[in-house]
C-alpha positions as CSV (number, residue, x, y, z in Angstrom):
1,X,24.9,-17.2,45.9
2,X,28.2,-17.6,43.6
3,X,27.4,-14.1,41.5
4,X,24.9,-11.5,40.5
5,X,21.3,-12.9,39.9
6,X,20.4,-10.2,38.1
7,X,21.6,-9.0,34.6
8,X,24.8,-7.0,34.7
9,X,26.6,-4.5,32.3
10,X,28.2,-1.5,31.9
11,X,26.3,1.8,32.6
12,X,23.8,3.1,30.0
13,X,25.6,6.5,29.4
14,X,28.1,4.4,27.3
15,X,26.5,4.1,23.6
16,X,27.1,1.8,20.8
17,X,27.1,4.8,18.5
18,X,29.8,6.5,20.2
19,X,31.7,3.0,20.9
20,X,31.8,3.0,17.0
21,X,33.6,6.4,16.9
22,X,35.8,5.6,19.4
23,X,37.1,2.2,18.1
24,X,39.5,3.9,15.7
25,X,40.9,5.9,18.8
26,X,41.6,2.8,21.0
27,X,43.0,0.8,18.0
28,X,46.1,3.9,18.4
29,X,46.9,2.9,21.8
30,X,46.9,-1.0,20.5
31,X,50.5,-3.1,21.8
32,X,50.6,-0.5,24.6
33,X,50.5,-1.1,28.3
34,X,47.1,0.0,30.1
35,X,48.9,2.2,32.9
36,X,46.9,5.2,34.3
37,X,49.0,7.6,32.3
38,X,47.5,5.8,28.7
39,X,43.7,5.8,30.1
40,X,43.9,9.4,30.6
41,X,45.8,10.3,27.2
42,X,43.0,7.7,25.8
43,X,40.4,9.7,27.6
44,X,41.6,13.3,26.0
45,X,41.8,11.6,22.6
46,X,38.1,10.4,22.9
47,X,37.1,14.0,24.3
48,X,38.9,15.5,21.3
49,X,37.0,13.7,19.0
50,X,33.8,15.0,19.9
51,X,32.4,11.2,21.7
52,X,32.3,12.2,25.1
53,X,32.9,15.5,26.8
54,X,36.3,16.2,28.3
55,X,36.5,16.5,32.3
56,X,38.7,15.6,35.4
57,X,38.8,12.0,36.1
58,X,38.1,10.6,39.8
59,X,41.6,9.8,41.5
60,X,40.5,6.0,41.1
61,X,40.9,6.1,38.0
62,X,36.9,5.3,37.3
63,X,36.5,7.9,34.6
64,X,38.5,7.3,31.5
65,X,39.1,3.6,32.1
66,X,35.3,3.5,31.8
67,X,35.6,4.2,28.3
68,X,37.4,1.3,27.4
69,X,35.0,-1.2,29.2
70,X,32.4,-0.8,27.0
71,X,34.2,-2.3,24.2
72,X,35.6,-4.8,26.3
73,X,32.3,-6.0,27.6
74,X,31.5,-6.8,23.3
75,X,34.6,-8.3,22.7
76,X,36.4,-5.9,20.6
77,X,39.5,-6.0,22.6
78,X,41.0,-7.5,25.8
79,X,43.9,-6.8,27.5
80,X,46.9,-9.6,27.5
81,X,49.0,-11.2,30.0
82,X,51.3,-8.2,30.2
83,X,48.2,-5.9,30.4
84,X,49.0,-4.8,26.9
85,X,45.6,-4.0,24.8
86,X,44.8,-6.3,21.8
87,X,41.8,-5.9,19.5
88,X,40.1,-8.5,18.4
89,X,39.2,-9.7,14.4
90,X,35.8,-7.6,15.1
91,X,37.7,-4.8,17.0
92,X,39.5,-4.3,13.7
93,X,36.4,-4.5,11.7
94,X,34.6,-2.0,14.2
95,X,37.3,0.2,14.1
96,X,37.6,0.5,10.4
97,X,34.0,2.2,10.3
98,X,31.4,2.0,7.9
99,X,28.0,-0.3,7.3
100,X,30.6,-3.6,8.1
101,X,31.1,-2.0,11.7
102,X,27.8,-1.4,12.6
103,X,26.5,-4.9,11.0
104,X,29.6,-6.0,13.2
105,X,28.5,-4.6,16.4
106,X,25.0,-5.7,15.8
107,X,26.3,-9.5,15.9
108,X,28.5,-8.9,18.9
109,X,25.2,-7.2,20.9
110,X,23.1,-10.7,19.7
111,X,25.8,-12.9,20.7
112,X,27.0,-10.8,23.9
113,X,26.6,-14.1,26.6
114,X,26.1,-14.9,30.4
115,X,28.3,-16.7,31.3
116,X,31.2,-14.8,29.8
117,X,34.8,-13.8,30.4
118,X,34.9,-10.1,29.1
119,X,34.6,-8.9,32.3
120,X,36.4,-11.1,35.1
121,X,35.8,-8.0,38.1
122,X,34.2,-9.9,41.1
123,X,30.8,-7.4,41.4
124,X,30.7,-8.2,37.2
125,X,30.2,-12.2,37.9
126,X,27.3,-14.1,37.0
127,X,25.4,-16.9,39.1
128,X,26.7,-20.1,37.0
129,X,22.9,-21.0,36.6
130,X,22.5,-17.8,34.0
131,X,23.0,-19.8,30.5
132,X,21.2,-17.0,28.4
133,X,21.6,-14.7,25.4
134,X,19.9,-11.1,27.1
135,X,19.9,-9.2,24.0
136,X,18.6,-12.0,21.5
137,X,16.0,-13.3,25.0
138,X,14.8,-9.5,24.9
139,X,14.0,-9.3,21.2
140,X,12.1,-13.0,21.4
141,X,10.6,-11.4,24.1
142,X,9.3,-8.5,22.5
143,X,7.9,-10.7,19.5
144,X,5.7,-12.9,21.7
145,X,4.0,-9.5,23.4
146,X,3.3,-7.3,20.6
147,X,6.2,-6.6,19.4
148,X,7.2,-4.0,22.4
149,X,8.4,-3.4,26.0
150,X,8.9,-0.7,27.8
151,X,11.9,0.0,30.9
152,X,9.8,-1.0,33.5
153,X,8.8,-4.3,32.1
154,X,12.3,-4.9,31.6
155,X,13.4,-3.9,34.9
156,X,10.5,-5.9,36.6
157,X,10.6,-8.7,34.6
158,X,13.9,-9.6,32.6
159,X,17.0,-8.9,34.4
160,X,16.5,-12.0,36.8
161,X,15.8,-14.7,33.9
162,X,18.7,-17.1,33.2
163,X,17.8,-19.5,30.5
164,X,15.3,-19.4,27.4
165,X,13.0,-21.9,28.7
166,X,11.6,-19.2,31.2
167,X,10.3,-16.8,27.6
168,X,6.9,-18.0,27.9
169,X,6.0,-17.2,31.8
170,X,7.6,-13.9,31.5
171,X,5.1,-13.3,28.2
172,X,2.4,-14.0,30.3
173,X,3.8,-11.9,33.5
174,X,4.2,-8.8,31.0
175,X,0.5,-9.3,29.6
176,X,-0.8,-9.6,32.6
177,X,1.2,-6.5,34.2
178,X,-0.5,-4.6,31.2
179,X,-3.7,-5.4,32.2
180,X,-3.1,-4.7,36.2
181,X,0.0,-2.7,36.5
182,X,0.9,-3.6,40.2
183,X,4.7,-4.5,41.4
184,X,5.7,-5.6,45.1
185,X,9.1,-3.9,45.2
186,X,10.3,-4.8,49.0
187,X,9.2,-8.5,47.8
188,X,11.2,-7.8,44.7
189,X,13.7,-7.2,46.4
190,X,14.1,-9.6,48.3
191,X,14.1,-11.9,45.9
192,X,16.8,-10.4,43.7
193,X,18.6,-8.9,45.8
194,X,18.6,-10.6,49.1
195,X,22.4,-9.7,50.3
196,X,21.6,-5.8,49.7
197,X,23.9,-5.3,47.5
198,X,22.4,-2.4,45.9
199,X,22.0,0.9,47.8
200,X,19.1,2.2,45.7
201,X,17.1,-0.9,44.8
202,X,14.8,0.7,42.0
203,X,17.0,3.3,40.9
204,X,19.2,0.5,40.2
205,X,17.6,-1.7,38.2
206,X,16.2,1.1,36.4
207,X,19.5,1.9,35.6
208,X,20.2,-1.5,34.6
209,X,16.8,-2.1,32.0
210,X,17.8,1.3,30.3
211,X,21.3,0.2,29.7
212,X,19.5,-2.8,27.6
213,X,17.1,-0.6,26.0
214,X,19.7,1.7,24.5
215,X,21.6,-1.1,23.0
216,X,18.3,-2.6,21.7
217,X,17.7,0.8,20.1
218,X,20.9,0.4,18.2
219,X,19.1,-2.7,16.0
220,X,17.9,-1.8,12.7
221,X,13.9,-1.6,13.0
222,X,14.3,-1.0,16.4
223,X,12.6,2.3,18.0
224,X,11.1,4.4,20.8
225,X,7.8,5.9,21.3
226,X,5.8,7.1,23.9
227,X,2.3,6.0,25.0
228,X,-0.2,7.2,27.9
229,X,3.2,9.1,29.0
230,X,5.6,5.9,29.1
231,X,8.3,5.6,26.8
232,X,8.6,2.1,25.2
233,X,10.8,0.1,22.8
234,X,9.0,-1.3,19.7
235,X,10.1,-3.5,16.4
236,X,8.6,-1.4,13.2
237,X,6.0,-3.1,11.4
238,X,7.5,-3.3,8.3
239,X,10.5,-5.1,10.4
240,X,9.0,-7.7,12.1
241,X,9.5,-10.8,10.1
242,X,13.0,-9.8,9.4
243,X,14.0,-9.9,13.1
244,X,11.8,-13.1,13.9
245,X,14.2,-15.0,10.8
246,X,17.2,-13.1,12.3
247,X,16.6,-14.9,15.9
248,X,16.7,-17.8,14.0
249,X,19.5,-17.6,12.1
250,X,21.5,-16.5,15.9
251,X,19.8,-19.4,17.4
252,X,21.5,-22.0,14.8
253,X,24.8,-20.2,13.6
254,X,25.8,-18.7,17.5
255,X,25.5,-20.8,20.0
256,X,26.7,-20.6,23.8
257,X,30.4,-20.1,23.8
258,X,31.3,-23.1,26.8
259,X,33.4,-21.9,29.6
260,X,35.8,-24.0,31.6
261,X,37.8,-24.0,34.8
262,X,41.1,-22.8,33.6
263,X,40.1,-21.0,30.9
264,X,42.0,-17.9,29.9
265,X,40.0,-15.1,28.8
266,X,42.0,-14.3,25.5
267,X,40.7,-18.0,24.7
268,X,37.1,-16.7,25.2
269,X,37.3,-13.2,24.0
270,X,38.9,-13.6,20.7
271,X,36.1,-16.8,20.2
272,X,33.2,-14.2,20.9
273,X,35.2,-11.4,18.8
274,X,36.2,-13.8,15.3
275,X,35.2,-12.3,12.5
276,X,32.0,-13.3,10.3
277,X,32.9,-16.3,8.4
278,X,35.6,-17.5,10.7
279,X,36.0,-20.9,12.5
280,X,30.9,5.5,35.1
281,X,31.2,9.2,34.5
282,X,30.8,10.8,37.6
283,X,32.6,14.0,39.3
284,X,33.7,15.5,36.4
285,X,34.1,19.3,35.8
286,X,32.4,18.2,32.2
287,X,28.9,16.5,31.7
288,X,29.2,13.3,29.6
289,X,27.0,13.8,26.2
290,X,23.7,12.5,26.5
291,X,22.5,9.8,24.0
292,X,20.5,12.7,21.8
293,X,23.1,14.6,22.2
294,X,25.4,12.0,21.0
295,X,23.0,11.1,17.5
296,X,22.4,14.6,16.8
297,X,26.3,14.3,16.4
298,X,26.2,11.3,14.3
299,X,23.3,12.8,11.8
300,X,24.8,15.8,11.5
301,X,28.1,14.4,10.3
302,X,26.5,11.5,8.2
303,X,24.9,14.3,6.5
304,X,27.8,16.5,6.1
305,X,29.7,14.2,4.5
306,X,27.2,13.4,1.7
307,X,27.3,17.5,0.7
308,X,30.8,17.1,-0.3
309,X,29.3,14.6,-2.9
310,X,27.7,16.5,-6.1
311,X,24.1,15.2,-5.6
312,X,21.0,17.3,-4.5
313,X,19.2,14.2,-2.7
314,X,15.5,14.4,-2.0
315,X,14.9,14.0,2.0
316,X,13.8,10.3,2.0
317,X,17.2,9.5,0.2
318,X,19.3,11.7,2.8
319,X,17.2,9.4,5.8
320,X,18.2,6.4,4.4
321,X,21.5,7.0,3.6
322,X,22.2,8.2,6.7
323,X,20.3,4.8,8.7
324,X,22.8,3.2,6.5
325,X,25.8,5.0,7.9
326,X,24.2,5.7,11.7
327,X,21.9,2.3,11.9
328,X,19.3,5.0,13.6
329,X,15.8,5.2,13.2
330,X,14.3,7.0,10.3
331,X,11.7,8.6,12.9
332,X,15.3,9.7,14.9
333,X,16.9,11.0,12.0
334,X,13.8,12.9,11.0
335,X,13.7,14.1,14.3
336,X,17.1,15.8,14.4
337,X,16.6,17.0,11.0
338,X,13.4,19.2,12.1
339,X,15.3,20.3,14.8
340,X,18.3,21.2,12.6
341,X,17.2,22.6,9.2
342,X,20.5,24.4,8.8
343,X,22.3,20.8,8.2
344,X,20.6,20.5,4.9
345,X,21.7,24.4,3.9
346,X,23.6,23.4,0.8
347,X,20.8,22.0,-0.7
348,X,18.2,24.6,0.5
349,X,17.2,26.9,-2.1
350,X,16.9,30.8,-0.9
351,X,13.0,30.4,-0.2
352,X,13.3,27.5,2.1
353,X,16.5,29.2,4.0
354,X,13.7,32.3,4.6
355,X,10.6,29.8,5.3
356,X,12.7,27.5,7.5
357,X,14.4,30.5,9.6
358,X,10.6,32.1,9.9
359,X,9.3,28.4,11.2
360,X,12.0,28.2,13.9
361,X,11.2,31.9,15.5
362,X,8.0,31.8,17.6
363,X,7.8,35.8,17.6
364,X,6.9,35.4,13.2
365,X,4.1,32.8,13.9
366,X,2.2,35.5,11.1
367,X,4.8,35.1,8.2
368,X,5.3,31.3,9.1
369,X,1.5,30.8,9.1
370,X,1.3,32.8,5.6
371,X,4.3,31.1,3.9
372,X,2.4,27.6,5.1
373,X,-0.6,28.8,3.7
374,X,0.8,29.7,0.2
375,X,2.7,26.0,0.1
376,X,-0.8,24.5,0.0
377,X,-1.8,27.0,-2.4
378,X,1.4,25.8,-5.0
379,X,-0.3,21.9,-3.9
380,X,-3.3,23.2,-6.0
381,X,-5.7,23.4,-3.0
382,X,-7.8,26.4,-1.9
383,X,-6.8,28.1,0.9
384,X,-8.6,30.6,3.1
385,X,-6.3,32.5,5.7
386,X,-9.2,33.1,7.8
387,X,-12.6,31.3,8.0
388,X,-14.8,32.6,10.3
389,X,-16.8,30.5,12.6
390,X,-19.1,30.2,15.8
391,X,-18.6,28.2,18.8
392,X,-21.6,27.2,21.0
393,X,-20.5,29.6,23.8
394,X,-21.3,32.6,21.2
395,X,-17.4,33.7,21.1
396,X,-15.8,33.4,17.2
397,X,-12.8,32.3,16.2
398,X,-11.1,32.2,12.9
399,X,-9.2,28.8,10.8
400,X,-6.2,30.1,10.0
401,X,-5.9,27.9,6.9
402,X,-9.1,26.3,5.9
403,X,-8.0,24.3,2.9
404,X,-10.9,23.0,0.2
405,X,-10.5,20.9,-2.9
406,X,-13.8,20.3,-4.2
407,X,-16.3,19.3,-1.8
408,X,-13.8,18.3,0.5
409,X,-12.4,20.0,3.3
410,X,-9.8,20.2,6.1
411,X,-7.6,22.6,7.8
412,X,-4.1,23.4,9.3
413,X,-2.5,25.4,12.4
414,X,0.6,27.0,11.7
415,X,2.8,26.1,15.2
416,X,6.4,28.0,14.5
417,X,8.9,28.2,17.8
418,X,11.4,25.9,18.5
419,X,8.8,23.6,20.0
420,X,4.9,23.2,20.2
421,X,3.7,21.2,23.0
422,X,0.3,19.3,22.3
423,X,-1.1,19.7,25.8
424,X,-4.6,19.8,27.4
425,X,-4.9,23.0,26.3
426,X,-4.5,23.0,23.0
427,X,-6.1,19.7,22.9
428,X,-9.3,21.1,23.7
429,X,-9.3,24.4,21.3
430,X,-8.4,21.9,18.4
431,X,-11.4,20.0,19.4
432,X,-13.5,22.8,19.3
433,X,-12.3,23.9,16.1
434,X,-13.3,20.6,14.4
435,X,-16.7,20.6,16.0
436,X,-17.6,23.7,14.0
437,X,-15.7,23.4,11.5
438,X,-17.9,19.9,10.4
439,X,-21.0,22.4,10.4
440,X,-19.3,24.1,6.9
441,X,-20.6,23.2,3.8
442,X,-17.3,20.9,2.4
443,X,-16.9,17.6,3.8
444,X,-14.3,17.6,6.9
445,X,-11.7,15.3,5.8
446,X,-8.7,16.2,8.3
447,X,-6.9,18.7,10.5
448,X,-3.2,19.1,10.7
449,X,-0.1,20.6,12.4
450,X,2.9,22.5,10.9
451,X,5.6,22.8,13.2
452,X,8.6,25.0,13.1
453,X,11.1,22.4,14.8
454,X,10.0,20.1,17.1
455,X,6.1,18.6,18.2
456,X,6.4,17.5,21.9
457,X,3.0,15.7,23.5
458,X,2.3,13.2,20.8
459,X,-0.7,11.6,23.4
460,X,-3.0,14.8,22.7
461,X,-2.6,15.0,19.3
462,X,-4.2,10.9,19.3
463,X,-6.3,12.1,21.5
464,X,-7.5,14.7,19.0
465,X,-8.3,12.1,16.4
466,X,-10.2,9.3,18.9
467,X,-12.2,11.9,20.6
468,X,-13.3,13.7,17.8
469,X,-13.5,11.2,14.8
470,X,-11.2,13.0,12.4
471,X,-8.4,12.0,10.4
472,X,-5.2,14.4,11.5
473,X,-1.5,14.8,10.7
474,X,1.5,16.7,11.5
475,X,4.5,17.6,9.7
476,X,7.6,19.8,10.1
477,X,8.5,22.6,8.6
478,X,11.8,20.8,6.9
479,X,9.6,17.9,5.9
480,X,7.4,20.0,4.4
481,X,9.6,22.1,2.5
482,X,10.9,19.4,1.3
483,X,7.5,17.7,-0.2
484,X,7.0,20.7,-1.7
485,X,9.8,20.4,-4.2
486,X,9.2,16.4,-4.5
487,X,5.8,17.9,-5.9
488,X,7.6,20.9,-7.9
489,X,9.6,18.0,-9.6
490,X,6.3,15.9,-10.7
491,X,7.3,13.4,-7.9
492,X,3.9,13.3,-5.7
493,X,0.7,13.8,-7.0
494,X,-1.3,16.3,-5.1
495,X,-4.0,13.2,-4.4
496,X,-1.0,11.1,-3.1
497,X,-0.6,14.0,-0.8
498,X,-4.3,14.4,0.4
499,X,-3.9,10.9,1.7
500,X,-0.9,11.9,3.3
501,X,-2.7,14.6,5.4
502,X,-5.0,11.5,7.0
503,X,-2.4,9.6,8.1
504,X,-2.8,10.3,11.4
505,X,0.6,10.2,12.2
506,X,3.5,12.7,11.4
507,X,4.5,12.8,7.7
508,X,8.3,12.0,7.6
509,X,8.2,9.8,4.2
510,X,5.9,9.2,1.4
């Protein structure tokens, strides 16, 4: 064996978003010499800026000079014959910022090639029989079984293919893993890693498929979700087409880059890194940010930015301009939101700062549950704080907010706390609430979830809805709010919202 057989890159704590943010920084140290004394000052400048967090470096050097290999590895800069740094055309437009940087990094992640010369290390090489786009292989991949994939398919199935021509047996190995999950890993192994090169086999590879994930999840359209408690990577509906024309387009406009014996690698790295249009962070006193960690960042400065701008936005216009600026999912941006109403303070009139600060503090579940009940009251529906009613075991129980417009009926739970998990538990009272709640004289139309900040255990709430037959929804207290002034301002009709509550899915845009 010449070189790795299986896919190799740099370790998933690195992240496109925060490569972005640090661009800027690196194009500072630009004409200098890459000595130790400039990767640490590098290092301190990226802790500064809030990218990564500050810490002691291992004596090897292995910690700051990490955070210049991600950029490397994309072909935003490279390093010359005197060891000087030198960005590339799409280093320069990456480290100017804006939509061109991230429509700029999401060529470089489609285009990112094995064979290649960003990374000439000897453990970084690539078997010469590896001919293969593995970003642009994984999204064609993903649109010939169902549009998703989750980590372990990747790590079981992807890292070891080396041209195109192998798309449609690893299609059918995926199906049929979903149909009979069952893996050999010694004979796995063996097969992919036959010298032992990696201590921890599994963890390894694991390692490896998550490192691919995260930069898929950087792709507009691209997102996560979790089913039957495993976490997958799915193109969004609406997206589909778009990324199936988009492979195309890659498929005609980039093709390999050759490599030759002799080759220098500024040759190679400033062909990968022309412009459009143009012929490990270990044993540190600091933890590195996590990826959430690092979005929440993002969001939250995205949407500071547009406050000092004299608009009051409604909250789908803040989520897309800030998918715009981020190039995150509008479920991840809602997500951060919920969990962070005080970003949007500026435009939060003095009832929502109350309502939002009550939906966040589990010990005020009362005064969140009564402000909730007196929003669908302004929607023009009937509300009832309490109706009684009788389970089978002869205990009673009460609805908290059984909700009527004409002959139609359906009801909501009031969940404040900084999170409301959806487990067996609560799984079961809902269920039980629905069951007698059908014997009422209105027509049962849906049951619903409010929730103060954040709704972990999305499996039970499905559940809910396919083992008892009833629409459902759930919906933050910040998404809430804010359909409640759409609907003050004559911008959702309080039908258009009825249909909203049997979504069966969280409400985050309408």
């Amino acid at each position: 064996m010449v070189g790795n057989i299986l896919w190799n890159i740099t370790r998933p704590t690195r992240q496109i978003s925060s490569l972005i943010r640090m661009m800027p920084i690196l194009k500072r140290f630009e004409g200098r010499e890459w000595t130790r004394d400039v990767q640490e000052e590098y290092g301190k400048a990226v802790a500064e800026d809030g990218a990564k967090a500050d810490g002691l470096t291992r004596s090897d050097s292995g910690g700051n000079r990490t955070w210049a290999v991600l950029s490397k590895t994309f072909g935003l800069h490279y390093q010359d014959d005197k060891n000087c740094i030198v960005l590339t055309q799409a280093g320069n437009i990456v480290a100017d910022g804006g939509k061109e940087a991230i429509k700029m990094m999401e060529r470089q992640i489609l285009t990112f090639q094995y064979p290649n010369r960003t990374a000439d290390a000897a453990q970084q090489a690539m078997d010469p029989s590896f001919k293969i786009f593995p970003h642009r292989f994984l999204v064609r991949l993903m649109l010939e079984v169902e549009n998703h994939i989750t980590v372990e398919e990747i790590q079981f199935f992807v890292l070891n293919v080396r041209t195109d021509a192998e798309l449609s047996a690893v299609a059918k190995k995926i199906l049929d893993y979903r149909k009979k999950p069952s893996i050999e890993i010694i004979r796995h192994q063996k097969e992919n890693d036959p010298e032992g090169r990696l201590q921890n086999y599994e963890k390894s590879i694991n390692d490896l498929a998550n490192t691919f994930k995260n930069h898929l999840e950087f792709l507009p359209g691209f997102s996560t979700r979790t089913v039957d408690g495993v976490q997958e990577i799915f193109i969004e509906d609406d997206r589909v087409d778009e990324w199936k024309e988009k492979i195309r387009e890659c498929d005609t406009t980039y093709p390999l880059l050759p490599l030759y014996a002799g080759q220098s690698r500024k040759f190679f790295v400033e062909k990968y890194g022309v412009a459009p249009g143009r012929t490990k962070a270990s044993m540190k006193t600091g933890r590195p940010k996590t990826k959430n960690q690092t979005q929440e960042e993002a969001v939250r400065k995205s949407i500071e930015d547009m406050q000092n701008k004299p608009v009051q936005p409604d909250l789908n216009t803040i989520i897309n301009k800030v998918e715009a600026e981020t190039n995150f999912s509008k479920k991840t941006i809602n997500e951060n939101i919920s969990e962070h109403p005080e970003w949007l303070d500026k435009w939060t009139d003095k009832f929502g700062k109350k309502y939002l600060e009550v939906a966040g503090d589990g010990n005020r579940w009362e005064e969140f549950q009564e402000m909730t009940n007196g929003i669908f009251k302004k929607f023009g529906f009937n509300v009832e704080r309490q109706q009684k009613l009788q389970f089978s075991s002869g205990q009673g129980g009460y609805l908290d907010g059984y909700i009527t417009d004409g002959l139609k009926a359906g009801f909501i739970d009031s969940k404040g706390g900084k999170e409301f998990n959806c487990g067996n538990k609560e799984v079961g009272v809902m269920k039980d609430y629905i069951t007698e709640a059908k014997a009422l004289p209105a027509q049962l139309e849906f049951f619903g979830y409010i929730f103060g900040r954040k709704f972990s255990n999305t499996e039970g709430f499905d559940r809910i809805i396919s083992e008892s037959g009833l629409h459902g929804f759930r919906i933050s207290a910040v998404s809430l709010f804010y359909l409640m002034k759409e609907f003050d301002d004559g911008k959702i009709s309080k039908d258009k919202m009825w249909s909203l509550f049997k979504s069966n899915d969280e409400i985050r845009n309408w």
